[in-house]
PyMOL Python script that loads the backbone (N, CA, C, O; Angstrom):
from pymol import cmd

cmd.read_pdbstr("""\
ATOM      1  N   UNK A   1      -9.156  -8.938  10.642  1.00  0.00           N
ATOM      2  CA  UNK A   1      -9.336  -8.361   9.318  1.00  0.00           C
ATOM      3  C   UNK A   1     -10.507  -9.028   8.612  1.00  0.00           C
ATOM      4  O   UNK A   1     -10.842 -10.201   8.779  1.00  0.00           O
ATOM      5  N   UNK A   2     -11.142  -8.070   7.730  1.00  0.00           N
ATOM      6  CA  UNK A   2     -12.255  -9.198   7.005  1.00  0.00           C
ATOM      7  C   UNK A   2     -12.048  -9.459   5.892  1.00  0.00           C
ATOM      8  O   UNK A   2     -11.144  -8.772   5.416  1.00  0.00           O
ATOM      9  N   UNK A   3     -12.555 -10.278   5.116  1.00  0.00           N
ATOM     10  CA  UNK A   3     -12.125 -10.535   3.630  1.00  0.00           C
ATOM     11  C   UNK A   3     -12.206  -9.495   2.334  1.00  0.00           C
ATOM     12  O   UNK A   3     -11.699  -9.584   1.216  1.00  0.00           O
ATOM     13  N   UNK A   4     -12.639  -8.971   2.644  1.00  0.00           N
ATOM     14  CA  UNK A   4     -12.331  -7.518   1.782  1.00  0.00           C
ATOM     15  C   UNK A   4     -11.006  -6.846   1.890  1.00  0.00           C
ATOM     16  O   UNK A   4     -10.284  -6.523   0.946  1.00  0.00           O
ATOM     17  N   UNK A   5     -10.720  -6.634   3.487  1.00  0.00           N
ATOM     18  CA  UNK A   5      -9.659  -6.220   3.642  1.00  0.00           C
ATOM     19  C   UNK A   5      -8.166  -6.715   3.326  1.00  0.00           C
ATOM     20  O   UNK A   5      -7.116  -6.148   3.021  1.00  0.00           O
ATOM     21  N   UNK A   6      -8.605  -8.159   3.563  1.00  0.00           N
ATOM     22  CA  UNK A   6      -7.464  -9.388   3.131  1.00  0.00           C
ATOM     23  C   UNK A   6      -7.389  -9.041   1.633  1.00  0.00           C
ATOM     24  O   UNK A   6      -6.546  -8.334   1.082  1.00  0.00           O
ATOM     25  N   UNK A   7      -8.222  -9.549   1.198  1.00  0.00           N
ATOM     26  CA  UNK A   7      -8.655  -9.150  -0.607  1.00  0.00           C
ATOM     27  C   UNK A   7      -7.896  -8.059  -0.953  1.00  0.00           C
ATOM     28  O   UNK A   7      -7.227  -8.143  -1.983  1.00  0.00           O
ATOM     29  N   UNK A   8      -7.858  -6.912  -0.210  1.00  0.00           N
ATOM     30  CA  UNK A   8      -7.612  -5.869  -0.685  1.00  0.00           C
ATOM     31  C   UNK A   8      -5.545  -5.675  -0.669  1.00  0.00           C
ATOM     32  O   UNK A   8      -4.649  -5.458  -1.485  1.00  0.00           O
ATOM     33  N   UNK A   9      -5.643  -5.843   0.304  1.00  0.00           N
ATOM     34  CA  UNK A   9      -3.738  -5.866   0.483  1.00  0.00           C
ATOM     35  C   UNK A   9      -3.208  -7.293  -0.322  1.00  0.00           C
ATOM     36  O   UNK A   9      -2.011  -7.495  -0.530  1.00  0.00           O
ATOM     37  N   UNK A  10      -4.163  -8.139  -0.693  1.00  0.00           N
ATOM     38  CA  UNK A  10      -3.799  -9.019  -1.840  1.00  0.00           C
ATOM     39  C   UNK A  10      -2.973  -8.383  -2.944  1.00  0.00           C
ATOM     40  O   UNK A  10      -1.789  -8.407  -3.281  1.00  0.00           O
ATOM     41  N   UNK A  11      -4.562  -7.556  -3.548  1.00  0.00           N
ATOM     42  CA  UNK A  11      -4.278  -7.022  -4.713  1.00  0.00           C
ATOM     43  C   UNK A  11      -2.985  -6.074  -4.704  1.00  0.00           C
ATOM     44  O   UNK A  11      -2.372  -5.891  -5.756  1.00  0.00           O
ATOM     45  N   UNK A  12      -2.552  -5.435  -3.431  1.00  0.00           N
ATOM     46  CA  UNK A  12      -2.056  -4.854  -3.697  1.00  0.00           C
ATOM     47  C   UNK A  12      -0.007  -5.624  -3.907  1.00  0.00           C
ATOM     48  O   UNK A  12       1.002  -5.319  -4.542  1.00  0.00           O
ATOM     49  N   UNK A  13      -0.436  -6.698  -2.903  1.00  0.00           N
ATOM     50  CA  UNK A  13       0.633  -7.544  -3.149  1.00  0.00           C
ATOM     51  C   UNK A  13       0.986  -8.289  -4.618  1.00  0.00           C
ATOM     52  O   UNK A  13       2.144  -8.546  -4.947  1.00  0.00           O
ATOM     53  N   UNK A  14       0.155  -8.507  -5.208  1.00  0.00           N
ATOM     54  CA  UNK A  14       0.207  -9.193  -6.097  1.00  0.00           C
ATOM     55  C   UNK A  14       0.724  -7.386  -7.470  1.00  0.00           C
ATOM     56  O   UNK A  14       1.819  -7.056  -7.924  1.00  0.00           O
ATOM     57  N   UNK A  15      -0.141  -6.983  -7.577  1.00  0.00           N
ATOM     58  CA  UNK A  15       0.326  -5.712  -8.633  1.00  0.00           C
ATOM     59  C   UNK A  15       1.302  -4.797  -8.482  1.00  0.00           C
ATOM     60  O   UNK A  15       1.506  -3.995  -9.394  1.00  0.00           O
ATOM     61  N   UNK A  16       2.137  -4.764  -7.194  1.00  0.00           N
ATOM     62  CA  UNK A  16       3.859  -4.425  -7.234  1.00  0.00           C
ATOM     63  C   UNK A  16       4.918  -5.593  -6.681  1.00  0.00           C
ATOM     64  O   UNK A  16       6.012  -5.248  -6.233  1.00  0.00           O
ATOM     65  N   UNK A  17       4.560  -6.866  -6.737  1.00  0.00           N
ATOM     66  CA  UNK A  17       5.280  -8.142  -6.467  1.00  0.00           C
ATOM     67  C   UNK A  17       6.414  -8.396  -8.101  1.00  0.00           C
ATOM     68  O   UNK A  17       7.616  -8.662  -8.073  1.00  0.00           O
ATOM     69  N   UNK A  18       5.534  -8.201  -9.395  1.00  0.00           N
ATOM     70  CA  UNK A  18       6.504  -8.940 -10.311  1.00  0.00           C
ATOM     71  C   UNK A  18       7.304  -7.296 -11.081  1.00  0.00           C
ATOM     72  O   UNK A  18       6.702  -6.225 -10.998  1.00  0.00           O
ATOM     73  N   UNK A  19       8.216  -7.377 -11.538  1.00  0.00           N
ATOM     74  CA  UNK A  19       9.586  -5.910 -12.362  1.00  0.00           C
ATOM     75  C   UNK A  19       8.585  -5.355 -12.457  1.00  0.00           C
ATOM     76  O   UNK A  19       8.230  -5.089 -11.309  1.00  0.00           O
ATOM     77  N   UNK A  20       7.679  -4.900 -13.351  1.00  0.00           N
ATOM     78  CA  UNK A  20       6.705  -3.974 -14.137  1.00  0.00           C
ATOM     79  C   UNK A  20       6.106  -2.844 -12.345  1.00  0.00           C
ATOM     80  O   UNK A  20       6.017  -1.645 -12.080  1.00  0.00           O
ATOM     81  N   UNK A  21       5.852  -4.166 -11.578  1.00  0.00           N
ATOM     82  CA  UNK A  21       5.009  -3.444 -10.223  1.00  0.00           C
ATOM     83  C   UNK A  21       6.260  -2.472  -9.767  1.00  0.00           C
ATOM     84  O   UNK A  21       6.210  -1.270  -9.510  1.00  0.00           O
ATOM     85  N   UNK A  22       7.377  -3.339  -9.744  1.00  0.00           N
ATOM     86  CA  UNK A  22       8.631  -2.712  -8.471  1.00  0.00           C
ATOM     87  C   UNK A  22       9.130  -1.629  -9.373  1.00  0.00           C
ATOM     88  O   UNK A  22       9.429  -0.584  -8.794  1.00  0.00           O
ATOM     89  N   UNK A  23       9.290  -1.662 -10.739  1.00  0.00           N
ATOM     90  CA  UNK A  23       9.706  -0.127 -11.004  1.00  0.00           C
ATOM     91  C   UNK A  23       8.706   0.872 -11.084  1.00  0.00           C
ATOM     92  O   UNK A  23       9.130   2.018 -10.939  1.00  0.00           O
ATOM     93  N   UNK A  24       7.089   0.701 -11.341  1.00  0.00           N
ATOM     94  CA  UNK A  24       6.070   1.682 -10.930  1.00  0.00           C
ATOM     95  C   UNK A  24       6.591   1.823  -9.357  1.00  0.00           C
ATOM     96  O   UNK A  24       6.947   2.942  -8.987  1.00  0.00           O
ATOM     97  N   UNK A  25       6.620   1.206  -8.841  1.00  0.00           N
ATOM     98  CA  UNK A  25       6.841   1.377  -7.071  1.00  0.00           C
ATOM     99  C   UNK A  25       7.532   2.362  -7.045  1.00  0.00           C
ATOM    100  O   UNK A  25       7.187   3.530  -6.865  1.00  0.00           O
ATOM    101  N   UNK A  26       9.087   1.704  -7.320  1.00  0.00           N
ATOM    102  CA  UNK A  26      10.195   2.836  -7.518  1.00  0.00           C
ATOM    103  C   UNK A  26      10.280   4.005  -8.070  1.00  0.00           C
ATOM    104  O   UNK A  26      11.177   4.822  -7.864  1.00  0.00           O
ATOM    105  N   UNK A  27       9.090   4.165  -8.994  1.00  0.00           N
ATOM    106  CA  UNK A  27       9.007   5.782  -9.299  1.00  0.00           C
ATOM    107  C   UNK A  27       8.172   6.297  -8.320  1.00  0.00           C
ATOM    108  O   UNK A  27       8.620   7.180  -7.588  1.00  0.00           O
ATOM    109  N   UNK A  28       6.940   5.867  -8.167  1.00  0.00           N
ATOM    110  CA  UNK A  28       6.166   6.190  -7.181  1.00  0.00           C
ATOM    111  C   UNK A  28       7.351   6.797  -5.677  1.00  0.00           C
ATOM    112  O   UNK A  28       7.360   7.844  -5.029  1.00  0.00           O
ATOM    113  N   UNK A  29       8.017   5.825  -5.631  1.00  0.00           N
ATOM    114  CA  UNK A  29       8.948   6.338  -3.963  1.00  0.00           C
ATOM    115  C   UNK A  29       9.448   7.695  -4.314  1.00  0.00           C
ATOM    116  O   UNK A  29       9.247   8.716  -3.657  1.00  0.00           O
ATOM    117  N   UNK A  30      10.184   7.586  -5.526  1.00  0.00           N
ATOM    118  CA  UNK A  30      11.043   8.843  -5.708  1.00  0.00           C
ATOM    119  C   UNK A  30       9.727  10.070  -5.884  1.00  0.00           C
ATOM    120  O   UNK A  30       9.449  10.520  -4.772  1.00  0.00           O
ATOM    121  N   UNK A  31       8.896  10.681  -6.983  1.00  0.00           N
ATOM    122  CA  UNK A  31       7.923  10.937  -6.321  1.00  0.00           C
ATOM    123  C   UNK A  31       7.478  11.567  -5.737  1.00  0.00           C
ATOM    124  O   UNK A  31       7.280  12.775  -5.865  1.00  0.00           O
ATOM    125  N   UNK A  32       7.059  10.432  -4.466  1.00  0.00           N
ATOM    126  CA  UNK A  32       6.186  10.800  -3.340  1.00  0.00           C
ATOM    127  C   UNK A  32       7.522  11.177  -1.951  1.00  0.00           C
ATOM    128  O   UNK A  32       7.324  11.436  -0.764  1.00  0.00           O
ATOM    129  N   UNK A  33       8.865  11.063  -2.732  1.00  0.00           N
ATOM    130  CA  UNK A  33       9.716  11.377  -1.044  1.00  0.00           C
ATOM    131  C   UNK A  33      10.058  10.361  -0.237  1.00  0.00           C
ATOM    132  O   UNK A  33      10.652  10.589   0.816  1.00  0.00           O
ATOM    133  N   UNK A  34       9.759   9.224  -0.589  1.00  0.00           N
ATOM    134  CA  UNK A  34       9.614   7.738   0.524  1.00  0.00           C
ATOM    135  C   UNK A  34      11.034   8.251   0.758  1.00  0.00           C
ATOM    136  O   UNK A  34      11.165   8.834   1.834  1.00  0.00           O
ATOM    137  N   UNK A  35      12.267   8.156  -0.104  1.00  0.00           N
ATOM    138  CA  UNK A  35      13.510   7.987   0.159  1.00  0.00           C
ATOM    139  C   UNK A  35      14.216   8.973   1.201  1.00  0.00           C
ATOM    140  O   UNK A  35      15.097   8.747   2.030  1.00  0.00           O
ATOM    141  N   UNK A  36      13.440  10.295   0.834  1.00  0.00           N
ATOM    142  CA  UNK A  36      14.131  11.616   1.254  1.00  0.00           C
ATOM    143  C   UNK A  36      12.709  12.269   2.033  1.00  0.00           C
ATOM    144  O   UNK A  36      12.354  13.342   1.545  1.00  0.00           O
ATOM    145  N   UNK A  37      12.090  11.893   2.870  1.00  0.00           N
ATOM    146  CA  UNK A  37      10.886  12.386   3.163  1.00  0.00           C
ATOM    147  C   UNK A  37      11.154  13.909   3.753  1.00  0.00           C
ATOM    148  O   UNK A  37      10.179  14.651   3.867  1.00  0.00           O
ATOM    149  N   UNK A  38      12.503  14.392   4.137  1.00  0.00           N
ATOM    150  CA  UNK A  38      12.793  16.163   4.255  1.00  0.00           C
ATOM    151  C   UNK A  38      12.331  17.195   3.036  1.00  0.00           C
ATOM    152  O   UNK A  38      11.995  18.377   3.113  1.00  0.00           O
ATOM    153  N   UNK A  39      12.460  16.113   1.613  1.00  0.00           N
ATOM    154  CA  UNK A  39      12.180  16.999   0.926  1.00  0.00           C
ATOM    155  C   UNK A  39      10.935  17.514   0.567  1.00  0.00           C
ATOM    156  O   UNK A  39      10.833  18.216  -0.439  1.00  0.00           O
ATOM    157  N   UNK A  40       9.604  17.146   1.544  1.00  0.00           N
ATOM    158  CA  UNK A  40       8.432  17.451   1.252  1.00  0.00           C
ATOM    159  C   UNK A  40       8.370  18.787   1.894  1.00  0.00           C
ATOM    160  O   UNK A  40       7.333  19.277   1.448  1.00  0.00           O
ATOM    161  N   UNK A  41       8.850  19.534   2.599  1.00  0.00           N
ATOM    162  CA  UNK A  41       8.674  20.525   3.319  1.00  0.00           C
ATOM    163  C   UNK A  41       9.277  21.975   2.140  1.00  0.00           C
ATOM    164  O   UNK A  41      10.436  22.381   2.226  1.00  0.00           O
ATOM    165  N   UNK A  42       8.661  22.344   1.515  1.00  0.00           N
ATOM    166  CA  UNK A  42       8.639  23.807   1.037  1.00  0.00           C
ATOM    167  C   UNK A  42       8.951  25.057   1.666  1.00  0.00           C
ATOM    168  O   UNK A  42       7.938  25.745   1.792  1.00  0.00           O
ATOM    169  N   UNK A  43      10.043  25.622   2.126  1.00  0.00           N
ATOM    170  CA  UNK A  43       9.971  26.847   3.164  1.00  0.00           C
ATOM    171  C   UNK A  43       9.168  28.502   2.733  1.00  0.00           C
ATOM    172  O   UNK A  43       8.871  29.438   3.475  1.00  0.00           O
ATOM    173  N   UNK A  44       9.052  28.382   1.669  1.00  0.00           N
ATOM    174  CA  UNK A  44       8.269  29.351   0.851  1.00  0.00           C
ATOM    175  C   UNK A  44       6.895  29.369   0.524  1.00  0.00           C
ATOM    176  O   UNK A  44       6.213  30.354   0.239  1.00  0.00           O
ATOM    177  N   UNK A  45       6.438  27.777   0.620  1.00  0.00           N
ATOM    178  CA  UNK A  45       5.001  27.825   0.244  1.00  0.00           C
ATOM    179  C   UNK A  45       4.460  26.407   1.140  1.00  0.00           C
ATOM    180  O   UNK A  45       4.996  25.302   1.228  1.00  0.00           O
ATOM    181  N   UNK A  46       3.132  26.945   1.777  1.00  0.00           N
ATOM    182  CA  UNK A  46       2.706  25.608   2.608  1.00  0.00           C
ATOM    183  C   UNK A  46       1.660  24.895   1.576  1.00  0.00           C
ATOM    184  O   UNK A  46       1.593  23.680   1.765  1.00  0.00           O
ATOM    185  N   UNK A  47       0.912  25.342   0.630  1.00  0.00           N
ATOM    186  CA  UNK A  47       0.371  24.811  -0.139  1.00  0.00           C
ATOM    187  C   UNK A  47       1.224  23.506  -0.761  1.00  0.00           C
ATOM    188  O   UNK A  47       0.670  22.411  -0.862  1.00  0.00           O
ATOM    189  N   UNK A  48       2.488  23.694  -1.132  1.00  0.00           N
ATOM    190  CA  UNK A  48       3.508  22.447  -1.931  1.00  0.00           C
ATOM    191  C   UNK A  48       4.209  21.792  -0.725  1.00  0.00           C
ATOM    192  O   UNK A  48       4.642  20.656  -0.918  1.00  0.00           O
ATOM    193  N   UNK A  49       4.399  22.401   0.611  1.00  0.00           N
ATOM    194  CA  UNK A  49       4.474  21.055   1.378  1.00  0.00           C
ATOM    195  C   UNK A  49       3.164  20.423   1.733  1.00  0.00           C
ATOM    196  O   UNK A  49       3.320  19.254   2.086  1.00  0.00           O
ATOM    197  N   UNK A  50       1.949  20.821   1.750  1.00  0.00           N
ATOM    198  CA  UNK A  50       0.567  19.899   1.709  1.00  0.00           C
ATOM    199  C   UNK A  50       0.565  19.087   0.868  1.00  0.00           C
ATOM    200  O   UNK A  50       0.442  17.880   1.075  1.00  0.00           O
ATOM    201  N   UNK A  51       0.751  19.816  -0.619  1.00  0.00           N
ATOM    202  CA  UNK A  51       0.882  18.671  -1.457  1.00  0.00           C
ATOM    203  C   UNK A  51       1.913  17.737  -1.842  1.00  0.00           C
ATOM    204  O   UNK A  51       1.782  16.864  -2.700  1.00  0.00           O
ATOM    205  N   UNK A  52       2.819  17.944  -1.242  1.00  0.00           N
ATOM    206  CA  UNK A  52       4.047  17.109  -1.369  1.00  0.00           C
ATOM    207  C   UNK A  52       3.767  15.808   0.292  1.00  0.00           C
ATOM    208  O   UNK A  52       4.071  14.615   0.311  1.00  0.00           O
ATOM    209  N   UNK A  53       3.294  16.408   1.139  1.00  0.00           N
ATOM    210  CA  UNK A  53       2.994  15.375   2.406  1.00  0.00           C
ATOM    211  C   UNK A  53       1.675  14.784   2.019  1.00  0.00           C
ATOM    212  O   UNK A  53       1.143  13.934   2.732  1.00  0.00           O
ATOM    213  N   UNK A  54       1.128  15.220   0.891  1.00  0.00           N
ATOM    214  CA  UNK A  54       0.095  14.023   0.148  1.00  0.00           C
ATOM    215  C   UNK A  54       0.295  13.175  -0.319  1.00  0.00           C
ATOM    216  O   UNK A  54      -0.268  12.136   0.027  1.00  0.00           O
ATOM    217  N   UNK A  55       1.379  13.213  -1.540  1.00  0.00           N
ATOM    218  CA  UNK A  55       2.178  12.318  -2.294  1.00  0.00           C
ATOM    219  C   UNK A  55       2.919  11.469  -1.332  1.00  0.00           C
ATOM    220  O   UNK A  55       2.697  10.284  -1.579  1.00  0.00           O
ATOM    221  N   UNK A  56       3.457  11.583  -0.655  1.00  0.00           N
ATOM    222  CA  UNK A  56       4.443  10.918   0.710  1.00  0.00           C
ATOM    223  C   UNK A  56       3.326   9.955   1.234  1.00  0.00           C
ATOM    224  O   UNK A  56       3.393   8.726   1.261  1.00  0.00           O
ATOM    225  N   UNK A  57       2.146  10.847   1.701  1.00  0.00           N
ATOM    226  CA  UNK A  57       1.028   9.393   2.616  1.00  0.00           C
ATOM    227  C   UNK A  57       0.645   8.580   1.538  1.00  0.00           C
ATOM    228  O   UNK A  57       0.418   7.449   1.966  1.00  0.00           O
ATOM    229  N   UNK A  58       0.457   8.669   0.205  1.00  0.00           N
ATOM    230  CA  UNK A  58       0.098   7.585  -0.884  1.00  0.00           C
ATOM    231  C   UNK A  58       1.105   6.433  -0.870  1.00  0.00           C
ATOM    232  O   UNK A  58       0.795   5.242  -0.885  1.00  0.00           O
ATOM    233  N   UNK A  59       2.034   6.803  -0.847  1.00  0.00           N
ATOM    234  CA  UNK A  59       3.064   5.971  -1.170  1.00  0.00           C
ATOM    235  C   UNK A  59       3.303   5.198   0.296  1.00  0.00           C
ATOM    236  O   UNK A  59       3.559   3.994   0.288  1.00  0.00           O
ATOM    237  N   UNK A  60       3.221   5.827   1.363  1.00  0.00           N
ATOM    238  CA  UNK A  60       3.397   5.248   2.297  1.00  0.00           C
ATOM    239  C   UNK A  60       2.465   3.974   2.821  1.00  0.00           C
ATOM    240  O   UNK A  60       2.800   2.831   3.130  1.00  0.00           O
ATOM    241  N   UNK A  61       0.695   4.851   2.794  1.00  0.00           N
ATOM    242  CA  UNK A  61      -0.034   3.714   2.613  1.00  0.00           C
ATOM    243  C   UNK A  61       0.447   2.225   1.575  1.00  0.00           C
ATOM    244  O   UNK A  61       0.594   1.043   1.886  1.00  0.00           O
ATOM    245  N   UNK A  62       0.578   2.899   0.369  1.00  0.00           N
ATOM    246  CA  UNK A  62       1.261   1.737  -0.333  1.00  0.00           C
ATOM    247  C   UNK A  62       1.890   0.590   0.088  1.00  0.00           C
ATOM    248  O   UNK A  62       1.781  -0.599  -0.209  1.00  0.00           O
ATOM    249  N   UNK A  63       2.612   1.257   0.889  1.00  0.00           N
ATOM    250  CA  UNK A  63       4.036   0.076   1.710  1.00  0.00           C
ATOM    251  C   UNK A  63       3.165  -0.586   2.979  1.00  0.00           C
ATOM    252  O   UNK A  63       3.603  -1.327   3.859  1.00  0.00           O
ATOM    253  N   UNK A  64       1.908  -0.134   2.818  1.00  0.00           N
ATOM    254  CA  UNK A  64       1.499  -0.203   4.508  1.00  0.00           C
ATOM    255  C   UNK A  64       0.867  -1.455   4.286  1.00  0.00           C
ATOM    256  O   UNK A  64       0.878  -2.386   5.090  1.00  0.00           O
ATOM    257  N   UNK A  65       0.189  -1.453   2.917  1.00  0.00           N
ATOM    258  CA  UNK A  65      -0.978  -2.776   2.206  1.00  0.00           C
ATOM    259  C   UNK A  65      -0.009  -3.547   2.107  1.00  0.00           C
ATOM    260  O   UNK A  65       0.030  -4.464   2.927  1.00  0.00           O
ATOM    261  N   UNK A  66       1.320  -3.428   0.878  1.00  0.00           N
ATOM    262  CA  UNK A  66       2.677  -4.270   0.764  1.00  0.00           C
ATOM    263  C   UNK A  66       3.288  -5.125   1.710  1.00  0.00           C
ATOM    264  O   UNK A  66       3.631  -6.286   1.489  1.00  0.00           O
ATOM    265  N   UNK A  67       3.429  -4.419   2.923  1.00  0.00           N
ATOM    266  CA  UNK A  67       4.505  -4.857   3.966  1.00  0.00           C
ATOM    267  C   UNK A  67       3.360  -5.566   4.938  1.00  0.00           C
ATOM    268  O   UNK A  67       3.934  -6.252   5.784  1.00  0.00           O
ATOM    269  N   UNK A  68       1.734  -5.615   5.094  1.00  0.00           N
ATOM    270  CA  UNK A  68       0.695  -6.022   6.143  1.00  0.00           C
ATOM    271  C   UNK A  68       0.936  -7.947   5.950  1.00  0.00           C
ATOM    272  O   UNK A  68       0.983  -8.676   4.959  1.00  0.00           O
ATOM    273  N   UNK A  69       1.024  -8.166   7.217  1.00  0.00           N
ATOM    274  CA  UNK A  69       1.090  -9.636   7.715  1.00  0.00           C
ATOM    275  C   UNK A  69       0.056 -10.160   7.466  1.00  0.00           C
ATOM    276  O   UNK A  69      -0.841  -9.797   8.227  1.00  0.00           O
ATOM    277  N   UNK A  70      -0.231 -10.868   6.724  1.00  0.00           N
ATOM    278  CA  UNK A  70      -1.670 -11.527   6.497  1.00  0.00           C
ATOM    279  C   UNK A  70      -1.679 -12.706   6.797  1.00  0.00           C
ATOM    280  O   UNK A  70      -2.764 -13.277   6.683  1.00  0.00           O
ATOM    281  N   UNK A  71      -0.450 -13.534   7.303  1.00  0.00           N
ATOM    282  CA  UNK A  71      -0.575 -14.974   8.399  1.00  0.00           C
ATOM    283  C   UNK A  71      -1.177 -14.760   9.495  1.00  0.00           C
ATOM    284  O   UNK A  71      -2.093 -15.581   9.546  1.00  0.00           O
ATOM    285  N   UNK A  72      -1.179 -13.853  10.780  1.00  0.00           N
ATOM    286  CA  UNK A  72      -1.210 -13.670  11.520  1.00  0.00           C
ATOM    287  C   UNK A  72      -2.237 -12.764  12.192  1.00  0.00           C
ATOM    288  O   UNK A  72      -2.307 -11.620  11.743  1.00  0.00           O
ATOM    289  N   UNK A  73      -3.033 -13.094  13.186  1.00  0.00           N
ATOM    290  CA  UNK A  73      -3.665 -12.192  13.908  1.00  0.00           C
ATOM    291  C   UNK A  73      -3.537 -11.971  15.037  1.00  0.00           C
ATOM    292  O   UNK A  73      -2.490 -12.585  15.243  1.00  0.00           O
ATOM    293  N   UNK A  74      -4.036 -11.201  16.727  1.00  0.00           N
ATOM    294  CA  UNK A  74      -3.614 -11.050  17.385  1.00  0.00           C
ATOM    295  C   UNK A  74      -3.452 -12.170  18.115  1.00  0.00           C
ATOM    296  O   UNK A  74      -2.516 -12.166  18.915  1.00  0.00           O
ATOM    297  N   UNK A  75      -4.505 -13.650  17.997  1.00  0.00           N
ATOM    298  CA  UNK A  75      -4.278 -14.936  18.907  1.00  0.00           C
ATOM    299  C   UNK A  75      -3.660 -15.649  18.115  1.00  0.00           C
ATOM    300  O   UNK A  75      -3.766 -16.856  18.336  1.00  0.00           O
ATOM    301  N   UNK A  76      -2.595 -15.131  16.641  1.00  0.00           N
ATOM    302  CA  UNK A  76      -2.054 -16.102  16.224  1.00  0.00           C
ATOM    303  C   UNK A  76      -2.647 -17.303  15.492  1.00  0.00           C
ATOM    304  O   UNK A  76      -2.127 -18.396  15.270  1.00  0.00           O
ATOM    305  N   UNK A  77      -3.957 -16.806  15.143  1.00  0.00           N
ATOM    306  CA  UNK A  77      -4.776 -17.754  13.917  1.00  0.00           C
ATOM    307  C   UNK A  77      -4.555 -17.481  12.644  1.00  0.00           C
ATOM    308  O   UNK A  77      -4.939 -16.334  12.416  1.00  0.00           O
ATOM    309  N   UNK A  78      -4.155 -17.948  11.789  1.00  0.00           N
ATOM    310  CA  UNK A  78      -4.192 -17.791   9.959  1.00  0.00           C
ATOM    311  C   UNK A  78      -5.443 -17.477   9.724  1.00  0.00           C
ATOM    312  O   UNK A  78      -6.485 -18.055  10.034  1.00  0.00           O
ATOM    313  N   UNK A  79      -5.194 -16.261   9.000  1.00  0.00           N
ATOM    314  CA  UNK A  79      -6.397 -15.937   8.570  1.00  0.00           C
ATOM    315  C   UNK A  79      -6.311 -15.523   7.120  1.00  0.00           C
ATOM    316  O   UNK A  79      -7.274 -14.948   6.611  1.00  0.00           O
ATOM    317  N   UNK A  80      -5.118 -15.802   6.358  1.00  0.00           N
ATOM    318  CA  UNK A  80      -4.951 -15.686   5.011  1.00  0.00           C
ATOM    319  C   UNK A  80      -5.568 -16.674   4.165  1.00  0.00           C
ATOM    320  O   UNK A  80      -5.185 -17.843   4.140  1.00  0.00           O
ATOM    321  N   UNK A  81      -6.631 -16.171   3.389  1.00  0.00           N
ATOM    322  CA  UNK A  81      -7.188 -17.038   2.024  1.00  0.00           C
ATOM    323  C   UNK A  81      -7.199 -16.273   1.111  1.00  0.00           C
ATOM    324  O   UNK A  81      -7.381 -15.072   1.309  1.00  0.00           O
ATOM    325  N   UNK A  82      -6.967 -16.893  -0.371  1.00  0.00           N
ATOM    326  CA  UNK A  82      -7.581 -16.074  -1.559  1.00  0.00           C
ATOM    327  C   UNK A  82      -8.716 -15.465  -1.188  1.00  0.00           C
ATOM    328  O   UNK A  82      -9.404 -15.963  -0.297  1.00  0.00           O
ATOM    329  N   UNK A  83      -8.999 -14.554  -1.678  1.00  0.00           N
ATOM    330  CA  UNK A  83     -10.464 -13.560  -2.018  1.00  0.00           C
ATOM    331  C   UNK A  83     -11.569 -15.007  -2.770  1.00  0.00           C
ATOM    332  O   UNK A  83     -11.273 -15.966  -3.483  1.00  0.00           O
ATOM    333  N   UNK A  84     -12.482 -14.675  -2.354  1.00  0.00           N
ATOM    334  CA  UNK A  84     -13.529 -15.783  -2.777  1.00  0.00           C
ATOM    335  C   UNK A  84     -13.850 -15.365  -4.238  1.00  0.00           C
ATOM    336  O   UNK A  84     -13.377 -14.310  -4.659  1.00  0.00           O
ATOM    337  N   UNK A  85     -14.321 -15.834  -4.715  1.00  0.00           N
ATOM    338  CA  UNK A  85     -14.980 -15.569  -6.147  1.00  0.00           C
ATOM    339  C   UNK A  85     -16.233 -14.948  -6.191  1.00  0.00           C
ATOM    340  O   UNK A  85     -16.835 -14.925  -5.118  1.00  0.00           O
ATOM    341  N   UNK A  86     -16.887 -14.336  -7.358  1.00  0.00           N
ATOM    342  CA  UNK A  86     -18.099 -13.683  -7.337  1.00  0.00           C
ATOM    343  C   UNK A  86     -19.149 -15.204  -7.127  1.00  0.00           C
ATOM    344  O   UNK A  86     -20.177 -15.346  -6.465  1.00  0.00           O
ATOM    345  N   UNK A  87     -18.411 -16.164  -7.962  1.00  0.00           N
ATOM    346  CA  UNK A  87     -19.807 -17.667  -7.862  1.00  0.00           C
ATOM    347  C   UNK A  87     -19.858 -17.911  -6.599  1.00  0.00           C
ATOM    348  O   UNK A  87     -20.970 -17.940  -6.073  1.00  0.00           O
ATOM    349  N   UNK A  88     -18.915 -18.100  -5.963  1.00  0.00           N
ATOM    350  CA  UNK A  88     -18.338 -18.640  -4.321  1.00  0.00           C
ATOM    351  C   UNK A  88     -19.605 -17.380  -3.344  1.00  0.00           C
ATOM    352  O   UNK A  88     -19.948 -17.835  -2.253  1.00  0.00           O
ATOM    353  N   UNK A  89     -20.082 -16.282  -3.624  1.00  0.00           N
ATOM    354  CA  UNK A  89     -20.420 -14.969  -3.341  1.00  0.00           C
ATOM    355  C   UNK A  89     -21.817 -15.343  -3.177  1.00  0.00           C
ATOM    356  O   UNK A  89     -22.498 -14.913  -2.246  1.00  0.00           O
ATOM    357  N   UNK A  90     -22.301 -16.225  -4.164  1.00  0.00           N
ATOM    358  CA  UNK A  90     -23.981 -16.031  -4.971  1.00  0.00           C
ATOM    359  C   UNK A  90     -24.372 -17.044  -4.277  1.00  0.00           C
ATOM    360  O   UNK A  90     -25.589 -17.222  -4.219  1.00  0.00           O
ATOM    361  N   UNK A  91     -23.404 -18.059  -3.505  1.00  0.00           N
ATOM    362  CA  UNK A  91     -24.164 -19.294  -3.039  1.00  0.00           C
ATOM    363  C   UNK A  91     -24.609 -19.274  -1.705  1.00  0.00           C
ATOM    364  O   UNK A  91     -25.231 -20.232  -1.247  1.00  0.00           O
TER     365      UNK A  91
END
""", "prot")
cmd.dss("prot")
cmd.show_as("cartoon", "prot")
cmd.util.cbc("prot")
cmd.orient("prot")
């Protein structure tokens, strides 16, 4: 992974980690279907199951940044650091 990428599933750890994140989360699941993902399928209209299996991959990605191992790589090296700073950047 590179540090952007690390950086990036940071942020996302850190902005649904404390109540305020996990009940945006929790609406977000309900939603997007996380719970009930049958109910994205529309039998009347394929336009609202497209857009309902849109809402579903948002949320899913979500869990994907959330739930990503950032100790670990495939030889088992740590590769978790804070995101560097913009000064840390310039030098």
């Amino acid at each position: 992974m590179t540090d952007e990428q690390i950086a990036k599933s940071m942020a996302y750890k850190r902005l649904f980690a404390g109540e305020d994140g996990n009940k945006v989360l929790k609406d977000l699941e309900r939603y997007g279907f996380y719970e009930k993902p049958d109910l994205c399928f529309d039998p009347l209209s394929d336009r609202v199951t497209c857009f309902n299996l849109g809402k579903a991959a948002i949320v899913r990605y979500i869990h994907q940044e959330i739930d990503r191992d950032l100790t670990k790589t495939k030889d088992n090296k740590a590769v978790h650091r804070e995101p560097i700073s913009e000064r840390e950047k310039e030098q």
